[in-house]
C-alpha positions in Angstrom: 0.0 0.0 0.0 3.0 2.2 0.5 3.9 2.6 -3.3 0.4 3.5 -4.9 0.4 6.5 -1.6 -2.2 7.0 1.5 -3.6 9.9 -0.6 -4.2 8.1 -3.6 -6.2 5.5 -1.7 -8.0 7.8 0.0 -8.8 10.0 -3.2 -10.2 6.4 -4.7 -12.4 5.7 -1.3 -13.4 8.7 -1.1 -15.1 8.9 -4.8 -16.5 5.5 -4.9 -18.4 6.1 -1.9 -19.6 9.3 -3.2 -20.9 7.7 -6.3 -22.6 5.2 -4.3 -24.3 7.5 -2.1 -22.3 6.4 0.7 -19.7 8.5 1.4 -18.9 9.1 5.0 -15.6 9.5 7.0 -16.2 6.5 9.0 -17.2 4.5 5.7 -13.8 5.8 4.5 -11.6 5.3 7.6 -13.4 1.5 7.5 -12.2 0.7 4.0 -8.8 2.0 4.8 -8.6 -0.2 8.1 -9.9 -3.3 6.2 -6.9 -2.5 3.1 -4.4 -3.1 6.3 -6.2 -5.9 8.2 -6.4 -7.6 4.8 -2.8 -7.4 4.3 -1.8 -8.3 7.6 -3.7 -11.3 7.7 -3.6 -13.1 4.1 -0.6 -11.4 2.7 0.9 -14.9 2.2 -2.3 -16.5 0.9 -2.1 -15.3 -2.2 -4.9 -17.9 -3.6 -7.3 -16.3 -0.7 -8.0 -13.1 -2.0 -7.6 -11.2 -5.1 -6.5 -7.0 -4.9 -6.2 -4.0 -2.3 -9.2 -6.1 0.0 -8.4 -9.3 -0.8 -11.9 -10.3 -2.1 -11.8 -13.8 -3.1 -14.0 -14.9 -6.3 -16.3 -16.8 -4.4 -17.1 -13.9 -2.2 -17.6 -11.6 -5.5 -20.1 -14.0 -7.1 -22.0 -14.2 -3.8 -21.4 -9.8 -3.7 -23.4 -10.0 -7.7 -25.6 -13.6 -7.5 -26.7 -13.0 -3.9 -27.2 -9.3 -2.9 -26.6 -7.2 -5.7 -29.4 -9.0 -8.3 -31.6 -7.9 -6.1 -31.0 -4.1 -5.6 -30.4 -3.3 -9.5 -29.9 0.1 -8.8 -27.2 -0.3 -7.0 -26.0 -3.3 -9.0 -25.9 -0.7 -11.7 -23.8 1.6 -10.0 -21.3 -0.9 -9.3 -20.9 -2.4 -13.0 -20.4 1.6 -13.9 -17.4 1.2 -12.2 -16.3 -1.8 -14.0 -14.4 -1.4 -17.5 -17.0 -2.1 -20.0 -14.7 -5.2 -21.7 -12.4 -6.2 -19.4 -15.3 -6.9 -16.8 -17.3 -9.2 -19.2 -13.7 -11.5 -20.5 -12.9 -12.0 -16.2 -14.5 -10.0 -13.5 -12.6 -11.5 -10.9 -9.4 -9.7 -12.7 -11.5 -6.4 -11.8 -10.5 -6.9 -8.3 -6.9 -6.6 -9.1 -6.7 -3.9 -11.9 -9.8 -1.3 -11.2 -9.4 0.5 -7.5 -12.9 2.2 -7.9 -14.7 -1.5 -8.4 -12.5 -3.4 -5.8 -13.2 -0.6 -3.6 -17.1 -0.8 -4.3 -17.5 -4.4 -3.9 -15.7 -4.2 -0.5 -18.5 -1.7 0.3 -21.1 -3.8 -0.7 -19.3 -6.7 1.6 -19.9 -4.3 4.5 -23.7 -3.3 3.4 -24.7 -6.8 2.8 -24.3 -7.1 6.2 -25.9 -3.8 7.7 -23.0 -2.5 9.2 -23.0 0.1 12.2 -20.3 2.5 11.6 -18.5 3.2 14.3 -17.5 7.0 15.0 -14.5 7.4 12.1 -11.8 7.4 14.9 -12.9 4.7 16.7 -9.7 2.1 15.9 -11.2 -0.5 18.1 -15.1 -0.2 17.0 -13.3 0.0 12.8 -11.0 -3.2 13.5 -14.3 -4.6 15.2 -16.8 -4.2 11.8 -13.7 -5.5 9.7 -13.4 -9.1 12.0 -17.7 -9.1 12.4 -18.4 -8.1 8.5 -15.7 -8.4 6.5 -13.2 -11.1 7.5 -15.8 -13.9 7.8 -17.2 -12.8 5.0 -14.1 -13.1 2.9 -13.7 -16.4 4.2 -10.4 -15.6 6.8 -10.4 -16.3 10.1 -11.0 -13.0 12.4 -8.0 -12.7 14.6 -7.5 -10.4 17.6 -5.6 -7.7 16.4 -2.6 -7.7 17.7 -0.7 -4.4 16.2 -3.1 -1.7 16.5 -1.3 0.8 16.7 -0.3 -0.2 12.8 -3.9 0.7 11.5 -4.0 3.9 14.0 -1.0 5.0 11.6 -3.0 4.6 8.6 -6.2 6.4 9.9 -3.9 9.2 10.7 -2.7 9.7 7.1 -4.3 13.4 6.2 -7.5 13.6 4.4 -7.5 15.5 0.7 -8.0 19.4 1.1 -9.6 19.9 -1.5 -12.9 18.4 -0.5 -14.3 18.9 -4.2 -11.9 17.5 -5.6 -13.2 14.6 -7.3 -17.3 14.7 -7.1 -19.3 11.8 -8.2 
């Protein structure tokens, strides 16, 4: 996560949300905690997950076949987000190359399952959502987290400025 820059992410979070109606600082500070966790925990399972979250492609079929069929609105949304071609030849490859849909599907992960939102600088309540919505549902095992002050670093990392920079 270091090379592509906190900013970056953040700029990429921050506008998928916003197209999805969802934007929110704690929605933003989860998706940033869950990047972390993810890479923490299944960084060697390479076969577990595919991209920044670590979505695996049974997960993402369940995301479409499951939740998203039935809210085509927001099913709609999502694919908007996917490149028109690549999306149709492998949409588990989505995942890995397009930030915007990875990041949107890892949303949906999290609505699927009526998240609360914690406040956005509640580490423990964030870490908590990510081992109750997103780590079972991902298929990993929810461990304790044992470094937190690792994702307290990352929730630190300055917002944008401009806060209309990109709109949706």
């Amino acid at each position: 996560m270091n090379n592509f820059g906190s900013v970056n992410i953040r700029l990429v979070i921050g506008h998928t949300l916003k197209a999805l109606g969802n934007y929110s600082a704690a929605a933003e500070n989860l998706l940033i905690v869950t990047i972390s966790l993810q890479e923490k925990h299944i960084a060697d399972k390479v076969e577990d997950g595919l991209g920044l979250y670590q979505i695996n492609s049974t997960t993402h079929l369940s995301i479409w076949d499951n939740y998203l069929a039935f809210d085509p609105d927001r099913a709609s949304t999502v694919r908007g987000l996917a490149s028109q071609q690549a999306f149709l030849r492998d949409p588990h490859l989505e995942l890995l190359t397009n930030l915007a849909y990875a990041t949107a599907i890892a949303w949906t992960i999290y609505q699927r399952n009526k998240v609360r939102l914690p406040d956005a600088e509640d580490l423990p309540g964030l870490t908590a959502c990510w081992a109750q919505y997103f780590a079972k549902e991902t298929s990993l095992e929810a461990p304790k987290p044992s470094r937190p002050a690792a994702c307290a670093k990352i929730i630190a990392w300055p917002a944008p400025e401009a806060e209309g920079l990109l709109q949706a």
